[in-house]
C-alpha positions as CSV (number, residue, x, y, z in Angstrom):
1,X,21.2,1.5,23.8
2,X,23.3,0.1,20.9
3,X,21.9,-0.7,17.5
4,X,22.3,-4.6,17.3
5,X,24.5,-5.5,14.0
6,X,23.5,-6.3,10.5
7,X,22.7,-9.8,9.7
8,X,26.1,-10.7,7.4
9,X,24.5,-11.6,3.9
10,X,26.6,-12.7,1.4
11,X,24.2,-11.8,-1.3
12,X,26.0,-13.1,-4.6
13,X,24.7,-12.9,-8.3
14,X,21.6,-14.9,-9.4
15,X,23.7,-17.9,-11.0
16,X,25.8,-17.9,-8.1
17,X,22.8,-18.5,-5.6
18,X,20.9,-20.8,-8.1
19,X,24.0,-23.2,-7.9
20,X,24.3,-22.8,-3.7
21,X,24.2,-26.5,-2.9
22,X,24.2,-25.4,1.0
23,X,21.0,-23.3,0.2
24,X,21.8,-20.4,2.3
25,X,20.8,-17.5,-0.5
26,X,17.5,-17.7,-1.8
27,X,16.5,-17.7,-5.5
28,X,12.6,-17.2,-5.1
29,X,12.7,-13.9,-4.0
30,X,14.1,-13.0,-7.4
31,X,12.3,-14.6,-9.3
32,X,9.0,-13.9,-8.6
33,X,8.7,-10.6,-10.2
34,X,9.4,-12.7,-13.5
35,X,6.8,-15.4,-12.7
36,X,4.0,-13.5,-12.4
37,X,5.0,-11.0,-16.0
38,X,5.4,-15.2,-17.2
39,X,2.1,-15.7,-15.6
40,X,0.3,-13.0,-17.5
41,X,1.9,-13.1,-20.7
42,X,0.7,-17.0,-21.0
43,X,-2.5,-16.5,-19.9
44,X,-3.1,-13.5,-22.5
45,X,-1.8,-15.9,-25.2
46,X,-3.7,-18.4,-24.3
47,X,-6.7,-15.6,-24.1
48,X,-6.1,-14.6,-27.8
49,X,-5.6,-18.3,-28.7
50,X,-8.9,-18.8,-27.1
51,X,-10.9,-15.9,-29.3
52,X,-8.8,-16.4,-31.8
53,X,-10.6,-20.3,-32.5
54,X,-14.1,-19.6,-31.7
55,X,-13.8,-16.5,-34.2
56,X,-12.3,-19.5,-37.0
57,X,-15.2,-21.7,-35.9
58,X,-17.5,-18.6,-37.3
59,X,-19.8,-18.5,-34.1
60,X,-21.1,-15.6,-33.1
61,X,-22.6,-16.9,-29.9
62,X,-19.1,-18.8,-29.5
63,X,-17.4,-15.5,-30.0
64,X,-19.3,-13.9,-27.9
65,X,-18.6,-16.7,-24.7
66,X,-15.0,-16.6,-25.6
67,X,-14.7,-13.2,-25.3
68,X,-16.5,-12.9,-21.8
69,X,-15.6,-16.2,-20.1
70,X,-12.2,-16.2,-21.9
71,X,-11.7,-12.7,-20.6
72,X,-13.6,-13.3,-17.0
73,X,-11.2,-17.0,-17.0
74,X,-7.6,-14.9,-17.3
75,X,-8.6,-12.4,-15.1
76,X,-9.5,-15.0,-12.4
77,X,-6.4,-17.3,-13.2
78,X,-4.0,-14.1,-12.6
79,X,-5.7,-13.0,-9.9
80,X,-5.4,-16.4,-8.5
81,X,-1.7,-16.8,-9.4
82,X,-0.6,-13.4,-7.7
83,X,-2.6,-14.6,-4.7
84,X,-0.1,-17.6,-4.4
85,X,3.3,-15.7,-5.6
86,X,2.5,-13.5,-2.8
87,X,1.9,-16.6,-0.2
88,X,4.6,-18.1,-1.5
89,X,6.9,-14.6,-0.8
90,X,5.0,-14.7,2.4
91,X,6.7,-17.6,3.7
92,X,10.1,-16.9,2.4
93,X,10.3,-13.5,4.6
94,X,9.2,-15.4,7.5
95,X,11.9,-17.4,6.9
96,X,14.2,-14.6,6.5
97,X,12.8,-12.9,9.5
98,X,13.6,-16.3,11.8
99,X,16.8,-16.2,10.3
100,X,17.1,-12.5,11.5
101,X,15.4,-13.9,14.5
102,X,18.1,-16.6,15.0
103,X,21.4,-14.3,14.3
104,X,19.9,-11.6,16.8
105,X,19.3,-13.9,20.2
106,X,23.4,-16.0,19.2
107,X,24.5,-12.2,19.1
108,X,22.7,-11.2,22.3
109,X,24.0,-14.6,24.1
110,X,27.6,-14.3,23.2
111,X,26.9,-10.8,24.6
112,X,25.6,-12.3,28.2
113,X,27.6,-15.4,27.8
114,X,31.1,-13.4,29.3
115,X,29.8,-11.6,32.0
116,X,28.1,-15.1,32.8
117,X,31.0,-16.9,33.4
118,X,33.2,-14.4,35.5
119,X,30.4,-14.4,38.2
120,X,29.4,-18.1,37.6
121,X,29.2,-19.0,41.5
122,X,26.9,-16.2,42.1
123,X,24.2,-17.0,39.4
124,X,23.4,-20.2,41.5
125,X,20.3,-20.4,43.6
126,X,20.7,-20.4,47.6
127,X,21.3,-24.3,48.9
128,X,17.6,-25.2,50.0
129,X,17.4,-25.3,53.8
């Protein structure tokens, strides 16, 4: 049994994918990585901003509800960020696997597809009696 070929990928630079007009490379798998360090780096700013206020406004009880519900608020709006990066990357390998998919059965038909027509005649069914 062979080992069916490689998908050809013509995997460029990332400026040179960004600017594909056909939209055969993808740019989201890249960039994800540096979404999600974006993600958390404005949601701990926005964290400190957050303390940062209530301890200005001089409340101790504000302090203290900034602090937890600040903290307990960026932990849930990261955790809820990753959750859809990664269903985002979810649907962009399922649509690199159909594209693997796809390259796999054209290769496996162009394959058939010669032995198919040298015994075309034979492939038909019986005439019905």
């Amino acid at each position: 049994m062979s080992v069916p070929p490689v998908i050809p990928t013509s995997r460029g630079g990332f400026f040179s994918s960004l600017f594909d007009l056909s939209f055969t490379r993808l740019v989201t798998t890249r960039v994800v990585k540096a979404l999600y360090i974006l993600l958390i780096v404005v949601v701990a700013i926005g964290l400190v901003a957050t303390i940062t206020s209530s301890i200005i406004a001089g409340s101790i009880t504000g302090v203290l509800i900034s602090v937890i519900g600040g903290t307990l608020g960026a932990l849930l709006t990261i955790i809820y960020g990753r959750i859809m990066l990664e269903v985002l990357l979810a649907i962009f390998r399922i649509l690199e696997t159909n594209r693997e998919i796809a390259y796999l059965q054209r290769q496996q038909l162009l394959a058939i597809q010669p032995q198919g027509a040298a015994g075309g005649a034979s492939q038909q069914p019986p005439p019905a009696a």
